[in-house]
Structures are given as C-alpha cells and as structure tokens.
C-alpha positions in Angstrom: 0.0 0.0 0.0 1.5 3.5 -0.9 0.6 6.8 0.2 0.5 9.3 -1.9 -0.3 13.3 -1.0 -0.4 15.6 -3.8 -1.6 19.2 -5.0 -3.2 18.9 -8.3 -4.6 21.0 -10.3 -7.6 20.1 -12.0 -8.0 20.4 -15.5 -10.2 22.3 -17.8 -12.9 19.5 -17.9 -12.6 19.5 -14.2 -10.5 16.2 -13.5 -7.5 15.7 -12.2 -4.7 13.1 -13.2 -3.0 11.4 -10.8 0.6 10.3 -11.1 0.9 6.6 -10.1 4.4 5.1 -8.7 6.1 2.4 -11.1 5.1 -0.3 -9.1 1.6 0.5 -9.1 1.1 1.5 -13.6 0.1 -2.1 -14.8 -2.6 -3.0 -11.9 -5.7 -2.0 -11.2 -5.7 0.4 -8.2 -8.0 1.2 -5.5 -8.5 4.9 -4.6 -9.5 6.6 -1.9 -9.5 10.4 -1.9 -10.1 13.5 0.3 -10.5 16.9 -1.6 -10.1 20.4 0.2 -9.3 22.9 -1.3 -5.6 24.6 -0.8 -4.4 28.1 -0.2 -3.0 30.0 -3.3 0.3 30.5 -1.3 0.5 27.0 -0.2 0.7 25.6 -3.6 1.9 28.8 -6.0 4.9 28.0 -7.7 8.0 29.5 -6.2 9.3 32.3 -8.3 13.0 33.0 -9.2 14.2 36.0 -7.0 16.8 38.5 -8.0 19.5 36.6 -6.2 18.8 33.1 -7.2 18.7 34.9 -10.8 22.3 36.6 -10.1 23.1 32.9 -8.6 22.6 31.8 -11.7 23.9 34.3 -14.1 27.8 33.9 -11.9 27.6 29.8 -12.1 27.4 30.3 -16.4 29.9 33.1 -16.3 32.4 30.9 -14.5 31.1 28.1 -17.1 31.7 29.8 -19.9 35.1 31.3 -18.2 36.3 27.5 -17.9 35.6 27.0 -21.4 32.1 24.8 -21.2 31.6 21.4 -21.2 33.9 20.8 -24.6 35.8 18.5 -22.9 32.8 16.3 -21.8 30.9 16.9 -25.2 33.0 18.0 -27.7 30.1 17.7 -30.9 26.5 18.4 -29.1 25.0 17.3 -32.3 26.7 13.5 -32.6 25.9 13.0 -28.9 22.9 13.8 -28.8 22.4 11.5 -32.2 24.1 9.2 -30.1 21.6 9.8 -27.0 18.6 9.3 -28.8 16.2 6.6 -28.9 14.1 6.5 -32.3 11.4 4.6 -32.4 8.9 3.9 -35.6 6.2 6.3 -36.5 2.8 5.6 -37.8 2.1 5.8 -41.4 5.9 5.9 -42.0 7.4 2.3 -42.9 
C-alpha cells in the first residue's frame, strides 16, 4: 500500500490526473481520496528571486570562463544522435 499526498490541479474539464508510482502503472488500483481545497500561497509556484537569478547568471559566467563542457561533449549534435532513442512512427514504414 502507498501513500501518496499531492496538489493537483484540476484540468479544464474539471479532473485531475493522478501520477501513479512504477510499481503500481500495470494493476488495477483502489482509490481513496479526500478533496479540500488549498491556499494560493501553499501551492503557488515558487518564483526566481533576483538573487537566485544573479546565482545563476555567476555559475554560467564561470562556465563559460572555464571553457564549457567541450571537454565532456565536444560535438552536441553526434551525442545527442548518439543519445537518442528512435522509435517507428505511424504511417511511416
């Protein structure tokens, strides 16, 4: 049995999806649910704040000041060809 507590937002045709744990996907699943509603600050989205923004801006600098990530991925485009997991697509044999 898992326990799950979540904030969801419901969607335009008023339901709301629930995301299951692995172990739990290919099984039928019994449900049992509380609604109530929440708090706007409780469950707003938290915001990047000047600092975290200048955090951010200094931790690329320095990147960019080492010379990137060349050394780990010298040619983005092959690794990412290399990364990649095609798969067929309808209509398209």
């Amino acid at each position: 049995m898992s326990t799950i507590t979540a904030i969801l937002e419901p969607h335009a045709d008023g339901s709301l999806h629930l995301p299951l744990p692995a172990e739990l996907r290919h099984r039928r699943v019994r449900v049992e649910a509380t609604l109530e509603a929440v708090d706007e600050s409780e469950s707003a989205p938290r915001l990047a704040t000047p600092e975290m923004l200048g955090q951010r801006r200094e931790a690329l600098a320095a990147l960019r000041a080492l010379g990137g990530l060349k050394d780990v991925i010298p040619d983005p485009a092959a690794w990412q060809r290399e990364q990649r997991e095609d798969r067929p697509l309808p209509g398209r044999e």
